[in-house]
TORKOL-4160 file (C-alpha; in steps of 0.2 Angstrom, whole numbers, padded with zeros to 4 digits, m for minus):
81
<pt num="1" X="0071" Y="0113" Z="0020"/>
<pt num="2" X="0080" Y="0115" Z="0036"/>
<pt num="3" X="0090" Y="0100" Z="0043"/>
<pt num="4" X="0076" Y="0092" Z="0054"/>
<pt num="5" X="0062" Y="0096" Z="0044"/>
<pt num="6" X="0043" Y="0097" Z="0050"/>
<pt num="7" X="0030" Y="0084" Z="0048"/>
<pt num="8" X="0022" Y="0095" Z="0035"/>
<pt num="9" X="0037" Y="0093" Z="0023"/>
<pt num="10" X="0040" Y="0076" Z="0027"/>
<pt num="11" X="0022" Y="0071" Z="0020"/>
<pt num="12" X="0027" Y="0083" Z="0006"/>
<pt num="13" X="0043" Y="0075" Z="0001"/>
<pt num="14" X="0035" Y="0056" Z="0005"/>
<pt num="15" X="0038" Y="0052" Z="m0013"/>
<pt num="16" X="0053" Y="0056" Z="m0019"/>
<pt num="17" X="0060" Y="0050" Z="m0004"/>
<pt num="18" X="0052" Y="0035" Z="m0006"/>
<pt num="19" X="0059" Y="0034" Z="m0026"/>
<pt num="20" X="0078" Y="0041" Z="m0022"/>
<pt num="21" X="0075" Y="0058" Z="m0031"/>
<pt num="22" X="0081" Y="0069" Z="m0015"/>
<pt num="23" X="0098" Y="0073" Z="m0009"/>
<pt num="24" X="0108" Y="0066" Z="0003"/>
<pt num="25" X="0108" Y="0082" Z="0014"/>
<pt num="26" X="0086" Y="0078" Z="0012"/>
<pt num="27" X="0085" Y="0061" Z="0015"/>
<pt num="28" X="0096" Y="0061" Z="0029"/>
<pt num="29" X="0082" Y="0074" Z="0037"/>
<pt num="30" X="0070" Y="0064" Z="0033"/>
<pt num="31" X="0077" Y="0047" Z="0042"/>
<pt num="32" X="0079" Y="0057" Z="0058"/>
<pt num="33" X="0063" Y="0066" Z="0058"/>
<pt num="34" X="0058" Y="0047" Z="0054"/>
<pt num="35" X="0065" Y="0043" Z="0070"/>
<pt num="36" X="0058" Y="0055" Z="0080"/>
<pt num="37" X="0040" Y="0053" Z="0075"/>
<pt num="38" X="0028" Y="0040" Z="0074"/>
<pt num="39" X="0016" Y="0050" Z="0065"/>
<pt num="40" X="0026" Y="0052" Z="0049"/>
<pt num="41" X="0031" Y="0033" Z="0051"/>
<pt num="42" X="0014" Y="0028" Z="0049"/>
<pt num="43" X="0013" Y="0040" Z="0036"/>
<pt num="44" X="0025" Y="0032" Z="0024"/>
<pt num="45" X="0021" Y="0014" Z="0032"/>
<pt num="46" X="0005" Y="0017" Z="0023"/>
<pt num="47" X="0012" Y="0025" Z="0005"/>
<pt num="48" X="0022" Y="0009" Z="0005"/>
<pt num="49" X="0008" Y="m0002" Z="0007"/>
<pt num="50" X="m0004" Y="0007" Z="m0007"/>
<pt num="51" X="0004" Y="m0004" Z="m0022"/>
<pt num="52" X="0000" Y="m0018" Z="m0015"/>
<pt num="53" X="m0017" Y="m0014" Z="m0007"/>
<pt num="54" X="m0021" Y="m0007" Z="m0028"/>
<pt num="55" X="m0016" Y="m0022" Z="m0033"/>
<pt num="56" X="m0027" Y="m0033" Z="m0025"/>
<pt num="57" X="m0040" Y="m0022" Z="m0026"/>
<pt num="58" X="m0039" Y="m0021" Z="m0045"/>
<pt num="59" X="m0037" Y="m0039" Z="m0048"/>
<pt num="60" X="m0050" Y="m0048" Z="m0057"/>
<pt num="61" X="m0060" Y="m0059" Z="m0045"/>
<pt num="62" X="m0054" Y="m0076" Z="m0043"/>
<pt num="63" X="m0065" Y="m0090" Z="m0049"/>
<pt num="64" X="m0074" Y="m0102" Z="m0036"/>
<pt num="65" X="m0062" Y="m0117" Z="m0033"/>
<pt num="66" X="m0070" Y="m0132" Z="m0044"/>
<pt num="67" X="m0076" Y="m0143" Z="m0029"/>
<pt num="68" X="m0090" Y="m0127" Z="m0027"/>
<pt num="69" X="m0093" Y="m0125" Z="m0046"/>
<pt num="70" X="m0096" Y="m0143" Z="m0047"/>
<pt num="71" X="m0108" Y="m0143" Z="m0030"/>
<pt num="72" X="m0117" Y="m0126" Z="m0040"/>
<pt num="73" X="m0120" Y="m0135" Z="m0057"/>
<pt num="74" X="m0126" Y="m0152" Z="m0047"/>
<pt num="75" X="m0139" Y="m0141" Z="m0038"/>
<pt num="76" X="m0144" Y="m0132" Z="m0053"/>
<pt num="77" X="m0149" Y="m0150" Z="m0063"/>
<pt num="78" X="m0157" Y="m0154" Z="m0049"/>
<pt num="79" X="m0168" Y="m0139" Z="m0047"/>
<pt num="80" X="m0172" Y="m0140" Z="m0067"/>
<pt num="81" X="m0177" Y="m0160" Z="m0064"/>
């Protein structure tokens, strides 16, 4: 990789430069090409936020907060009466 390097090995390296695994002389590219470009920003904007938008899309469904289960199960006696 030269020392600037192009947005194609900035989205290339994304993940080891986001877990620490390159070299200085790497990261150092990276950081100023991050400077220069908005595109590649975005880029590893949006691999940062993939944990969290897994997470939440993964977790189990919250239940309905008591005030609405009790509303459901005093509608459903009533439509049984």
């Amino acid at each position: 990789m030269s020392l600037l390097p192009s947005c194609k090995d900035v989205q290339s390296l994304a993940t080891e430069y986001q877990e620490g695994h390159l070299s200085f002389s790497d990261r150092f590219g990276i950081r100023v090409h991050l400077l220069l470009c908005w595109a590649c920003r975005a880029f590893i904007r949006g691999l940062e936020a993939l944990p969290g938008i897994t997470k939440r899309a993964l977790a189990p469904p919250g239940g309905a907060p008591p005030e609405a289960q009790k509303a459901l199960a005093a509608t459903l006696k009533r439509l049984k009466s």
